[in-house]
C-alpha positions as CSV (number, residue, x, y, z in Angstrom):
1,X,-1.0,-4.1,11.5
2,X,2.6,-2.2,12.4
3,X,3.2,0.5,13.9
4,X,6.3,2.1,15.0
5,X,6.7,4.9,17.7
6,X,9.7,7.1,18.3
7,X,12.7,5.1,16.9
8,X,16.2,6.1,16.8
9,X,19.3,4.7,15.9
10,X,22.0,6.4,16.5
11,X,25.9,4.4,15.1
12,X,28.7,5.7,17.4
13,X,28.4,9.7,16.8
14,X,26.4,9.4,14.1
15,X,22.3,9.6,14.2
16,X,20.5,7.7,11.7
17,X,17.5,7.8,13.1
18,X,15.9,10.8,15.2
19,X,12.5,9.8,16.0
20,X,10.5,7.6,13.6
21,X,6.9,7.4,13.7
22,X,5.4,4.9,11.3
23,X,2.3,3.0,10.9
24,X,1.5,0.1,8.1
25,X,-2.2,-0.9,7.3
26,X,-3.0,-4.4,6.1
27,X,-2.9,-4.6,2.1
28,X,-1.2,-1.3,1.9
29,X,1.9,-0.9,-0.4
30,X,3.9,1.2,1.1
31,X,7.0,3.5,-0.4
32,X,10.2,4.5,1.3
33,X,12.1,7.2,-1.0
34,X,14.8,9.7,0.2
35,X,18.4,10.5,-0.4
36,X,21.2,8.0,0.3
37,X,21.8,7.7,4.3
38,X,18.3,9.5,5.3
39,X,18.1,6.4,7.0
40,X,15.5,4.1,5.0
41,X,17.2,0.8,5.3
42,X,18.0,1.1,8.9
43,X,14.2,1.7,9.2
44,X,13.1,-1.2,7.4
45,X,15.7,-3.1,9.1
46,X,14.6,-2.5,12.1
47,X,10.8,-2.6,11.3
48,X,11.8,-6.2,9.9
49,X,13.7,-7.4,13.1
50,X,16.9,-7.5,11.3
51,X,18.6,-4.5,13.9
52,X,17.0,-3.1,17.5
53,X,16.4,0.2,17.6
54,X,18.3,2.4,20.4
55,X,14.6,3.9,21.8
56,X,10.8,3.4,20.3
57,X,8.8,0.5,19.5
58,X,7.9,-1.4,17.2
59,X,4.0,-2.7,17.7
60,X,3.1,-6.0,15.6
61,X,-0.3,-6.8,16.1
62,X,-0.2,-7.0,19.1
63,X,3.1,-7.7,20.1
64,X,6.4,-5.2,20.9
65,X,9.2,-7.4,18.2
66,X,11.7,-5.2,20.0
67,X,11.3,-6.7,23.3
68,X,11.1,-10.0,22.4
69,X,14.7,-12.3,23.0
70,X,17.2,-13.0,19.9
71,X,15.3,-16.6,19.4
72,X,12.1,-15.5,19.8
73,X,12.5,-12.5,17.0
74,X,13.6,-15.0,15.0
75,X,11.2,-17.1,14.5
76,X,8.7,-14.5,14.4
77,X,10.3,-13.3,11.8
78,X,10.6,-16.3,9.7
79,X,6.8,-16.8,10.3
80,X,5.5,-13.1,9.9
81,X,8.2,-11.5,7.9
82,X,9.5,-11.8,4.3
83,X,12.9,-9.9,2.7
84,X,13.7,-9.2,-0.9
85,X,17.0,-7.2,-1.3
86,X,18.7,-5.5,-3.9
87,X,20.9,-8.4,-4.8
88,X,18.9,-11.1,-5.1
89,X,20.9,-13.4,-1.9
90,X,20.1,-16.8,-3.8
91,X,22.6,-19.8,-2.5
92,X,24.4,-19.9,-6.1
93,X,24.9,-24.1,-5.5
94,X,20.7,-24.9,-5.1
95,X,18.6,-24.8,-7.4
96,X,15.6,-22.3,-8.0
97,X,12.8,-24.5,-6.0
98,X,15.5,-25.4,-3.4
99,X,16.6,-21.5,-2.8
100,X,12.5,-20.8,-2.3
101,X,12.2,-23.7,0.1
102,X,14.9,-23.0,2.1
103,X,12.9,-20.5,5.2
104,X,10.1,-23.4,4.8
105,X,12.6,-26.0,5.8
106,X,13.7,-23.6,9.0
107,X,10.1,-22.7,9.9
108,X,10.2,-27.2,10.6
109,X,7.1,-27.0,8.2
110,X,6.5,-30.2,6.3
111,X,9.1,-31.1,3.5
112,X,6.1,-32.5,0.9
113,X,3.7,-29.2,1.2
114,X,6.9,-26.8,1.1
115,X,8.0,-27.7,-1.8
116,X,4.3,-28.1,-3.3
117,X,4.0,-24.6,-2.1
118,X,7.6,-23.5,-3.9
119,X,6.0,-25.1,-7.2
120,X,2.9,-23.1,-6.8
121,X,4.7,-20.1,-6.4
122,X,7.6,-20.3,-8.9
123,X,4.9,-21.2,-11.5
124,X,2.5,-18.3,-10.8
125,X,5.7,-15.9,-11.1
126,X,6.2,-17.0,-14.4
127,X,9.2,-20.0,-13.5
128,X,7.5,-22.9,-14.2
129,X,10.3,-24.0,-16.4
130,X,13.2,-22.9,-14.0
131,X,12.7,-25.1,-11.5
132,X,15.8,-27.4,-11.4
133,X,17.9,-24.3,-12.8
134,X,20.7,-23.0,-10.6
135,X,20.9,-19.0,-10.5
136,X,23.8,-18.5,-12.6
137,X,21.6,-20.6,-15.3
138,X,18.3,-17.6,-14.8
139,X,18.5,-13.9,-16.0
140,X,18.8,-11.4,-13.6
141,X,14.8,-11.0,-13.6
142,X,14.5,-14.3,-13.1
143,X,16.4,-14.5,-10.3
144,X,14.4,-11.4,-8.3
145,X,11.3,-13.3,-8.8
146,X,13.1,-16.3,-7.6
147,X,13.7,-14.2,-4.7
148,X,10.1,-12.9,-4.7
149,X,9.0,-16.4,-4.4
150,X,11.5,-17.4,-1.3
151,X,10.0,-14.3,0.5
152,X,6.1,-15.7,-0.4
153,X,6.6,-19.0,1.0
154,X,6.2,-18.6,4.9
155,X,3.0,-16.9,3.9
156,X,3.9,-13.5,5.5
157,X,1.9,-11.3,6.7
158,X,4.1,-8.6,5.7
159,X,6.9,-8.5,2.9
160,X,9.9,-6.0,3.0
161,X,11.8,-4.7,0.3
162,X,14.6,-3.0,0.1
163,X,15.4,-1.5,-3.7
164,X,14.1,-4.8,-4.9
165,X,14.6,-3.4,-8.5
166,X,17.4,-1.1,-8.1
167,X,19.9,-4.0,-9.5
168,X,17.3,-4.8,-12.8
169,X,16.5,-2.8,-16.6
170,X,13.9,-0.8,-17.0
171,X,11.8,-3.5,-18.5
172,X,12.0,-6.2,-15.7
173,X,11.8,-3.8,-13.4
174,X,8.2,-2.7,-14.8
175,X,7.4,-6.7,-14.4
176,X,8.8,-6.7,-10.6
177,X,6.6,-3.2,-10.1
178,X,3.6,-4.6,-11.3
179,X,4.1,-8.2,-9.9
180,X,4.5,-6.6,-6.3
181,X,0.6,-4.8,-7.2
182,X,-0.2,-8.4,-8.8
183,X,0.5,-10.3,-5.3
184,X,-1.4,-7.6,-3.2
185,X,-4.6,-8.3,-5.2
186,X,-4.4,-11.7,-5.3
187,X,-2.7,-12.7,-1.8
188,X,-3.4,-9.6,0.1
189,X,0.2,-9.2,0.3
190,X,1.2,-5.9,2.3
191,X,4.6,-4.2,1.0
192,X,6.9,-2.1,2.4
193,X,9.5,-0.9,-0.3
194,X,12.2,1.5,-0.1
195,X,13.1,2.7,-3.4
196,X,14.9,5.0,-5.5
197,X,13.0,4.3,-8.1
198,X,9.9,6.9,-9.1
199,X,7.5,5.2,-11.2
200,X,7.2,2.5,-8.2
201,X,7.5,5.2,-5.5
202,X,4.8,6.7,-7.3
203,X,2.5,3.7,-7.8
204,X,2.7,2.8,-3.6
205,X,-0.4,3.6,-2.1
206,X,1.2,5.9,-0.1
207,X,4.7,7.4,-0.5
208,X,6.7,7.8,2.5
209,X,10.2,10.5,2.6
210,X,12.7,10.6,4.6
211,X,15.8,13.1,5.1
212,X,18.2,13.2,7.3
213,X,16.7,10.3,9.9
214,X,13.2,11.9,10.1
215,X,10.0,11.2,7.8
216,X,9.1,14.8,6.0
């Protein structure tokens, strides 16, 4: 369903990336691991529309996402594309189903079945008492799967991650491992996740390294 050919980024003088060739099946969970600045998060950045790279494309489907204008990426990506990040990115002044609803609201769907969708989703990730509760009311867990839930609403077809557990304990980051594996069988979710984290690296269907800008 992606598939990237010859990407590079380079930033100034310094090359990030020297020539990326990726592809991404359909209900594959994916694994990015590597030292610190191999390069991973520019990849999934770019792979996710958030940066262009410098040379190579970036095959959707059908479509190129790097050619396509400023506007147009966006709203491709709010329809195609969902982000979890490290820190969770939850606006600290709405409140759980709010924060979820909130790339609903931009995609113009309608108000009623977002938020029915929101409910649906916080209560299958184990929130269906944290609706009304602002973030700084839920544990750091429960903010992720808040998160989880925000990047599940536009029904994406694919979901990146970028050390989605790297800021949680050992014990809800099991739950977010196994949640990510939960969604895939149940949604036919496809995950891209760059990680430092081993167990998940090493549950991915496929693990993926990179060093120094190139996959190895």
């Amino acid at each position: 369903m992606l598939k990237a050919t010859g990407l590079t980024k380079a930033y100034s003088e310094l090359k990030v990336l020297k020539g990326i060739d990726l592809e991404v099946n359909k209900n594959e969970i994916i694994s990015i691991v590597g030292a610190s600045g191999a390069g991973k998060s520019t990849l999934l950045h770019i792979l996710g529309t958030l940066d262009n790279p410098d040379n190579g494309t970036v095959m959707f489907d059908d479509v190129n996402i790097v050619k396509l204008s400023q506007s147009a990426r966006g709203k491709f990506r709010n329809k195609n594309i969902g982000f979890i990040f490290q820190f969770h990115n939850l606006f600290p002044e709405f409140t759980a189903l709010e924060n979820v609803c909130i790339p609903g609201f931009i995609g113009n769907s309608d108000k009623k079945s977002v938020e029915e969708r929101a409910k649906e989703l916080l209560d299958r990730l184990g929130l269906k008492d944290r609706h009304s509760h602002k973030p700084s009311q839920l544990s750091g867990g429960e903010q992720q799967r808040v998160a989880v839930a925000r990047a599940l609403i536009n029904n994406p077809s694919i979901v990146f991650a970028d050390e989605p557990s790297g800021n949680l304990d050992s014990a809800n980051a099991r739950e977010l491992h196994d949640l990510f594996f939960k969604l895939r069988d149940e949604f036919g979710q496809t995950f891209v996740i760059v990680t430092h984290n081993e167990e998940l690296a090493e549950m991915a269907d496929r693990k993926v390294e990179m060093k120094d800008g190139v996959i190895v």
